[in-house]
Structures are given as structure tokens and as C-alpha cells.
C-alpha positions as CSV (number, residue, x, y, z in Angstrom):
1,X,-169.0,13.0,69.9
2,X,-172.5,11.7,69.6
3,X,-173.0,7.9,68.3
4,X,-175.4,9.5,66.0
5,X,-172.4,11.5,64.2
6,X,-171.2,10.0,61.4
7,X,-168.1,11.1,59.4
8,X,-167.2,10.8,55.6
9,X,-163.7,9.2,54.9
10,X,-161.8,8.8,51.7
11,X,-160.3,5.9,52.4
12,X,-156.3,5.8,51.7
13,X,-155.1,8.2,49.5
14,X,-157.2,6.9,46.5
15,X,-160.1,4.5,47.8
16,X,-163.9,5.0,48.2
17,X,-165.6,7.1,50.2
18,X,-166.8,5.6,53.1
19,X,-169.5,6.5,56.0
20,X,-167.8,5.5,59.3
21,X,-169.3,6.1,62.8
22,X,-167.7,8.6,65.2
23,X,-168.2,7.0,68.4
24,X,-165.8,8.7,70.9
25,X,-163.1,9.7,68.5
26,X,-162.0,13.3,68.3
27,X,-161.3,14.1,64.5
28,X,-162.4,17.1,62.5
29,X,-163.0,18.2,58.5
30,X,-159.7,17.6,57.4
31,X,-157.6,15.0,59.6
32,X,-156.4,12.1,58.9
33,X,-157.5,9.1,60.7
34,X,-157.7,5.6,61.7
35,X,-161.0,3.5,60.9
36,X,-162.0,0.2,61.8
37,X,-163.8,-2.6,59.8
38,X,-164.8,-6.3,60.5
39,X,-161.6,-7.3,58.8
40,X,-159.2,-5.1,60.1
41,X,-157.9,-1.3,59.9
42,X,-156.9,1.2,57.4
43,X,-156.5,4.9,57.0
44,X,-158.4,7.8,55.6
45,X,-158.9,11.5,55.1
46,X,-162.0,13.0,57.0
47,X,-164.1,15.2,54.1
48,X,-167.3,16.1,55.8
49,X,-169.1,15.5,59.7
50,X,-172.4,15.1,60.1
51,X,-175.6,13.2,61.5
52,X,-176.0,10.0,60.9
53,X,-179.7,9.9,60.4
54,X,-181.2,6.8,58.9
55,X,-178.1,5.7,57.0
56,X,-177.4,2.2,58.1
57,X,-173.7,2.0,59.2
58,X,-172.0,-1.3,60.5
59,X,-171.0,-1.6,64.2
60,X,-167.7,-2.5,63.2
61,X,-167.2,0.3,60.8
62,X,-165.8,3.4,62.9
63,X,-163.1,5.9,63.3
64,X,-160.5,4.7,65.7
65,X,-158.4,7.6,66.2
66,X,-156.6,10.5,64.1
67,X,-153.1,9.4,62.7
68,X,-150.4,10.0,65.4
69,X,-147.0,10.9,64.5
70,X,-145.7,6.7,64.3
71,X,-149.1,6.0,62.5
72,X,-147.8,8.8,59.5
73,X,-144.8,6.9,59.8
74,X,-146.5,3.8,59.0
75,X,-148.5,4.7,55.8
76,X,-145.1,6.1,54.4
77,X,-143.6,3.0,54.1
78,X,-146.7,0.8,53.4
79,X,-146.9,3.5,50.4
80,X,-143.4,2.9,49.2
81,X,-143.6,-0.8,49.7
82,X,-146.7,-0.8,47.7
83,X,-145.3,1.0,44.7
84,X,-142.5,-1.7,44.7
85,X,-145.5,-4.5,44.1
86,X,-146.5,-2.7,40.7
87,X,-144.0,-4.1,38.8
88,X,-144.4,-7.7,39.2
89,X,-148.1,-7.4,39.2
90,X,-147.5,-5.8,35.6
91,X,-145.7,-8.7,34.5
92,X,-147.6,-11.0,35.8
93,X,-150.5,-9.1,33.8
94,X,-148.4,-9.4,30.6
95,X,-147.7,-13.0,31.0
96,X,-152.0,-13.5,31.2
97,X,-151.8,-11.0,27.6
98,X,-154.7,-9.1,29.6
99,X,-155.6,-5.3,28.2
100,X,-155.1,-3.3,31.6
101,X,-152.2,-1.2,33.1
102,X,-151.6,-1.2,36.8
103,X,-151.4,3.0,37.8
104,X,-151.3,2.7,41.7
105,X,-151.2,0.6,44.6
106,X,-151.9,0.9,48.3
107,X,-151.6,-1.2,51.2
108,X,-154.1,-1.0,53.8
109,X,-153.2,0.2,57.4
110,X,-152.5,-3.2,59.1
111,X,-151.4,-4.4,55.5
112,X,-153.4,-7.1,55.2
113,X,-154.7,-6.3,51.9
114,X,-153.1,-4.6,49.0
115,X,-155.7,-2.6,47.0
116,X,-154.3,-2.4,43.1
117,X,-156.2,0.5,40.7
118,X,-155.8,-0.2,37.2
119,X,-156.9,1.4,33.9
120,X,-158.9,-0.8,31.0
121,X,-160.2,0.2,28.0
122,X,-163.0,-2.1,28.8
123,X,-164.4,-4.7,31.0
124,X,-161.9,-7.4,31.9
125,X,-162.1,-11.0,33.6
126,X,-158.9,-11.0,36.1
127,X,-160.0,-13.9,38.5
128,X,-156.4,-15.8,37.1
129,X,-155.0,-13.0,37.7
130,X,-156.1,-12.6,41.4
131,X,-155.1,-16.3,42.1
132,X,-151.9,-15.4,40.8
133,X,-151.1,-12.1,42.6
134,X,-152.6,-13.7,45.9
135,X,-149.9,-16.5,45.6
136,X,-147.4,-14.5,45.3
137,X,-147.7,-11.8,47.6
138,X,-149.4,-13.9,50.4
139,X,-152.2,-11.4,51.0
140,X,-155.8,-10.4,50.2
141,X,-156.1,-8.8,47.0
142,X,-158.6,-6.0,45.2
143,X,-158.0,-4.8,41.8
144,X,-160.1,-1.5,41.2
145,X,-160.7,-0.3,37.9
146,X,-160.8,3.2,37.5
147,X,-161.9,5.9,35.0
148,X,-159.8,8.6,33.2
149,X,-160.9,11.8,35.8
150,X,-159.2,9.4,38.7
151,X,-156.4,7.7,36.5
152,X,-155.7,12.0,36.1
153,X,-156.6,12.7,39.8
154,X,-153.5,9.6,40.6
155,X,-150.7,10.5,37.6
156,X,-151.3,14.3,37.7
157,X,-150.3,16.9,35.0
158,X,-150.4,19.9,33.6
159,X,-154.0,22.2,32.6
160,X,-153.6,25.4,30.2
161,X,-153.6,27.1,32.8
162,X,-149.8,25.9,33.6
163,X,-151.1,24.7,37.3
164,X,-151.1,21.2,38.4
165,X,-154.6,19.3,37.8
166,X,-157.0,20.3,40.6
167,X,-157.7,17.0,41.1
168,X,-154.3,16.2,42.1
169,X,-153.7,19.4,43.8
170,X,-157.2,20.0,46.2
171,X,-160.2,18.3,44.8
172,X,-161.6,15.7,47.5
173,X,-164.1,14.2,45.2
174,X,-165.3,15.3,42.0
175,X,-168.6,16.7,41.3
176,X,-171.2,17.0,37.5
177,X,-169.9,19.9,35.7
178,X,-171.9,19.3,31.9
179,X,-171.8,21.7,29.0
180,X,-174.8,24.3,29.7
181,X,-172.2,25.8,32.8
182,X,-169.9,26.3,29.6
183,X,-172.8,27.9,27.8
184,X,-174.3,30.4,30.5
185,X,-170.3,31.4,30.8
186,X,-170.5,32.4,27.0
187,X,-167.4,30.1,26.5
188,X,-166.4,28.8,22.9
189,X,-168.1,25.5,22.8
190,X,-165.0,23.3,21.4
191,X,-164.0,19.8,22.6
192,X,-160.4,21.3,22.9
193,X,-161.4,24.1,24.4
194,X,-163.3,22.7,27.2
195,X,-161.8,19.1,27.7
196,X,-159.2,19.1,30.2
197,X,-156.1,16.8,30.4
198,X,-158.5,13.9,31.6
199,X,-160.4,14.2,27.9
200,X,-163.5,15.0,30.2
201,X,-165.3,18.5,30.6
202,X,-162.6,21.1,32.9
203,X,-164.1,21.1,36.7
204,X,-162.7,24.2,36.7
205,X,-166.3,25.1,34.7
206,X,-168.2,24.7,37.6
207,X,-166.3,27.6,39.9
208,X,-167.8,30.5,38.7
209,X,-171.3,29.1,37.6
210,X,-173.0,29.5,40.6
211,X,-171.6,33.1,40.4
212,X,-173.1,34.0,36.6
213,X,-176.2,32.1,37.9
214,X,-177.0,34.9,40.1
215,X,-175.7,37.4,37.5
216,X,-178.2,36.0,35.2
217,X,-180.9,36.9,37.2
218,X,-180.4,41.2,37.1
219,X,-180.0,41.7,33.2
220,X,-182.8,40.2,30.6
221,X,-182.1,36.5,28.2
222,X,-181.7,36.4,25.0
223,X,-185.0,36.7,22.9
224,X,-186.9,38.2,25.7
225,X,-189.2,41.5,24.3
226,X,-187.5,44.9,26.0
227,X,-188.2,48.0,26.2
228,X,-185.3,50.9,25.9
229,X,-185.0,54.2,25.8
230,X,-184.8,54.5,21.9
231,X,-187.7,52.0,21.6
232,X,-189.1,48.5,21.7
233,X,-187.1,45.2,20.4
234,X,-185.4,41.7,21.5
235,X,-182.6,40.9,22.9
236,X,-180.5,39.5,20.5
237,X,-176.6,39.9,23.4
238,X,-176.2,39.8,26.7
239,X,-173.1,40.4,28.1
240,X,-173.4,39.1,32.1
241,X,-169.8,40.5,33.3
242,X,-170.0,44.1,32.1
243,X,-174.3,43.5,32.6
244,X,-174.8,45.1,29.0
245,X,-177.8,44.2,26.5
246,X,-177.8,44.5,22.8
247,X,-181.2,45.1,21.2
248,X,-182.7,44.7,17.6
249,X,-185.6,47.6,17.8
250,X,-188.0,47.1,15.6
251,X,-186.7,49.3,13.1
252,X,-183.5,47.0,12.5
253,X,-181.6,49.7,14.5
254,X,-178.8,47.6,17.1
255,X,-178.6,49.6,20.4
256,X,-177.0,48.5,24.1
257,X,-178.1,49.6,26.6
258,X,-177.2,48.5,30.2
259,X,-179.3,45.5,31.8
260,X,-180.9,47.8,34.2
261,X,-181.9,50.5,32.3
262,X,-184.9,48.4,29.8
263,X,-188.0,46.6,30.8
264,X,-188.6,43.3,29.8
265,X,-192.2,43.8,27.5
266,X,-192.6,39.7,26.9
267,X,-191.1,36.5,27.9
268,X,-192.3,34.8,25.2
269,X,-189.2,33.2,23.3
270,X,-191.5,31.6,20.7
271,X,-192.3,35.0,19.4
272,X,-189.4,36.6,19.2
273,X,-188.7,33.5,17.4
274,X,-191.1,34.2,14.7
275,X,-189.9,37.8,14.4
276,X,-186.4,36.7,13.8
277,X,-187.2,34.0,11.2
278,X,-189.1,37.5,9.5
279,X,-185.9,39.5,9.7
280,X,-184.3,36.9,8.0
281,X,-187.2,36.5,5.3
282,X,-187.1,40.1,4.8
283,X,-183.3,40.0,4.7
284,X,-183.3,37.9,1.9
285,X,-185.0,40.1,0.2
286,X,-182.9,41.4,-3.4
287,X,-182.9,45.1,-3.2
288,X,-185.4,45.8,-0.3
289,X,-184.2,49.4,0.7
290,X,-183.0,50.1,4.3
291,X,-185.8,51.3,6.8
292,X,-186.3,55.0,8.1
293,X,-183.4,56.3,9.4
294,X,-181.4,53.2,9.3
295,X,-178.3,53.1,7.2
296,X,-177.6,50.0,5.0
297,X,-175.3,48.1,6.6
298,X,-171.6,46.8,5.7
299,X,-170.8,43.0,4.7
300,X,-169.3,42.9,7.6
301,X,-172.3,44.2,9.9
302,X,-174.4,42.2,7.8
303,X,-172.4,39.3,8.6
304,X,-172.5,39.8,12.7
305,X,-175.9,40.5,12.3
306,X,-176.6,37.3,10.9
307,X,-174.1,36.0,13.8
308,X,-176.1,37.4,16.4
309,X,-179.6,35.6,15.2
310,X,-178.3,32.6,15.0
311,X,-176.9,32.8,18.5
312,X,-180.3,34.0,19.3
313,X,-182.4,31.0,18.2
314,X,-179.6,28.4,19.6
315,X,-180.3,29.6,23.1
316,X,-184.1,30.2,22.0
317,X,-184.1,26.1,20.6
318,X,-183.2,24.0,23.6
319,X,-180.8,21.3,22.5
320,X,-179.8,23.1,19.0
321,X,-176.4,23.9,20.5
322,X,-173.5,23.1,18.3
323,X,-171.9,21.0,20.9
324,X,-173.4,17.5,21.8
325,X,-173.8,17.3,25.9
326,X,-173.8,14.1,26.3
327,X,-170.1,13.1,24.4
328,X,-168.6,16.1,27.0
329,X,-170.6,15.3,30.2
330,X,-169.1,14.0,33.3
331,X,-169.0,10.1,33.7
């Protein structure tokens, strides 16, 4: 390996992620190894290689070697001695009356530190508690606070789906998933519905999005002007899995027709704005009498109709979704 390769390592089985210089060390996408900092060693999971570039990286800070058999050995019983210290740390955090909850600790490699993650509602001064834990246990030690997606990603549990959390079961690191994957997806914008066990949006959102991004891109949007066999309207439904449109012609007639077969006349949503805000008007109407060969239509028609507009100006009016983005996005 080049001394210009760097390698990303997620540090223990919960820690940072870390940027660590190859050097001569023989690890790939995947292994676990040994890294090396100024104060000592610990363990990791390799997640991507690369070059380094311009990132500045400490001398110091490099992978040793991947994990040999006695090393595995090792971290299995630093782990299990580790989960023996929460306990007493716990109590000791009761006696101080402090608002947190201890979820998981880890020893480092050479066990010179013990790293404890706990959960807080909010921010919380624990330098007593540090000079407590660090007289007790004779060691260095780091209380990391974490958030609900990695309190999740430690405790595990069960999605809707009736599989273990993907955090817990595959996910290296988490990436932004936020509402308008939800919305492209024609999902039922609900809390409950898209919230997963963390309370946070489901990373499970962001799978397919890239997929009806590029779906997206064959069949015409919502309020666009199209052209169709049986005449001119807007698009008022557009179904990207079976690639179907539904058009409102300008005669009120509803037609679908499949994405590929109509022509996209205008891109102007602020006009097919207007004309639906007309509709409406006219709509309102008492007693105005259906158009040339149109048939009145049923409550219930009248009542998707009216469905389909207002779905129609939501995606048409940026940010008049009835969701709120920001109390569902990714933190």
C-alpha cells in the first residue's frame, strides 16, 4: 500500500469514524483491524480505501495490522468486561441525581481507556462524574453522548417490517433521508407511518429513491400541460411504477394514458395553476350544467376530483405539503 492511501475506520463496534493511514498494512473494505494512535491502540472495522489527498492525518494515527485470531480473542473479553462496568457507572450516576442513562461501553484495544455512550435528554455537566468513574476504575475515561438513531443502531429492535433495525443489522454509518424521498415515492405522509423505531424518518426511504428518481425522468409531473390522444389538458396523477398519467382535458373529461404515449405542451406549473383555481371557481358554480359530452359526475367522483387538485397544487406549491420537513428530517 501507498503512504498516500488512507483508510476509513469505525472505531470499535460503536466509535467515530476515523481516517487512519495505511502505510504497509494489508487490510481491505470490510476487515477488521488494528490502529494506532499517540496514546495507544484500539480496534476498528475498515468501511472505505482511498487516497489520502490533502486530508491532514497524524503520523501516529495508522492501521497496524488486521485482527488475528488471539486479537478476536482479545476484544471478546474486553467487550464482556466492559458491559460488567455499566452497572456501577449507573449508580454512581444515580448517587450525582444526573438525567442520563448509560446504553453501552467499550474498552479500547490495549484497555487503557474505557469509552462509555450514554443517552440525555439534554446537555449535561459530568466532570464529577468523570473524577469519580476515573477513581474507581483506575483508567482514562470518555463519556459520549449519543442520539436516538445510534442509541437504536446499539439496543436494536424490531421495524414493521418484522426484521431487525438495519442499523443494527448492516448499516455502517447512516446517511440524510428527509421527507421529499417519501413524497416522490407517493407514500402517505404520516409521522407514524414514516418514523421508524428510532422516532426519526425510516432509512429504509432512501433505497429505492435513487430508483424513482430515474423513473421520474420518462413519464410527465404533475401540472405539466400534455398532449393525448383524446386532446389537450394537465396532468393532475402520475403513477411512476406502472408509468401511467391521468389527465384533466380541457373539457373536464379524466383520461390515462401511459407516460409515453403524450407530449408534454408546457412546463409552466404557474399556469396550470391558474387553470385549476378556474375549475374550482367554475365548480362552485350552483347548477352550472356539465360540458359537451361529459356526464355529471357522482359525489363520489366529485369528491376524488376535488382530491386530485388538491394533490395537484401541493406538489405545484413548494413547501404546502401537509407534513412539516423539518420535525421528520434526519439529525
Amino acid at each position: 500500500m501507498s503512504e498516500t492511501t488512507m483508510a476509513r475506520v469505525r472505531l470499535r463496534n460503536f466509535g467515530p469514524i476515523e481516517p487512519f493511514s495505511m502505510g504497509t498494512a494489508q487490510v481491505a473494505v470490510g476487515d477488521d483491524c488494528i490502529v494506532s494512535f499517540d496514546r495507544g491502540q484500539d480496534f476498528g472495522k475498515v468501511l472505505s480505501i482511498g487516497e489520502r489527498g490533502s486530508q491532514d492525518i497524524p503520523d501516529r494515527q495508522q492501521v497496524v495490522r488486521p485482527c488475528q485470531p488471539g486479537d478476536i480473542r482479545r476484544i471478546q473479553r474486553n467487550d464482556l468486561e466492559a458491559r460488567k462496568q455499566i452497572a456501577p457507572c449507573q449508580a454512581e450516576i444515580s448517587s450525582l441525581k444526573l438525567p442520563m442513562k448509560i446504553i453501552e461501553a467499550e474498552y479500547t484495544f490495549d484497555r487503557s481507556k474505557i469509552v462509555l455512550y450514554f443517552a440525555a435528554a439534554e446537555r449535561v455537566d459530568f466532570r464529577e462524574l468523570v473524577r469519580g468513574l476515573a477513581g474507581k476504575l483506575r483508567m482514562r475515561i470518555e463519556l459520549r453522548q449519543i442520539g436516538v438513531r445510534d442509541e437504536t443502531k446499539i439496543l436494536g429492535g424490531i421495524g414493521c417490517c418484522g426484521q431487525i433495525c438495519c442499523c443494527k443489522r448492516f448499516l455502517a454509518e447512516f446517511h440524510p433521508v428527509n421527507v421529499r424521498m417519501a413524497k416522490l415515492q407517493q407514500l402517505q405522509l404520516h409521522p407514524m407511518k414514516l418514523s421508524g423505531v428510532c422516532g426519526r424518518l425510516k432509512c429504509c426511504l432512501a433505497y429505492e429513491y435513487q430508483g424513482y428518481i430515474d423513473m421520474q425522468r420518462t413519464v410527465p409531473v404533475r401540472g405539466e400541460r400534455v398532449r393525448t390522444s383524446e386532446g389537450t389538458g394537465d396532468v393532475v396523477d402520475v403513477c411512476l411504477l406502472t408509468q401511467r398519467v391521468r389527465v384533466r382535458l380541457d373539457n373536464e373529461a379524466l383520461v390515462t394514458a401511459e407516460g409515453k404515449d403524450v407530449t408534454v405542451v408546457s412546463r409552466s406549473k404557474a399556469r396550470a395553476k391558474v387553470r385549476m383555481r378556474r375549475r374550482r371557481e367554475r365548480a362552485r358554480t350552483p347548477g352550472r350544467p356539465p360540458q359537451p359530452g361529459q356526464q355529471e359526475a357522482s359525489p363520489r367522483e366529485r369528491a376524488d376530483d376535488a382530491g386530485e387538485d388538491a394533490a395537484a397544487d401541493d406538489v405545484m406549491d413548494d413547501g404546502a405539503a401537509s407534513l412539516n420537513e423539518d420535525t421528520l428530517e434526519h439529525q
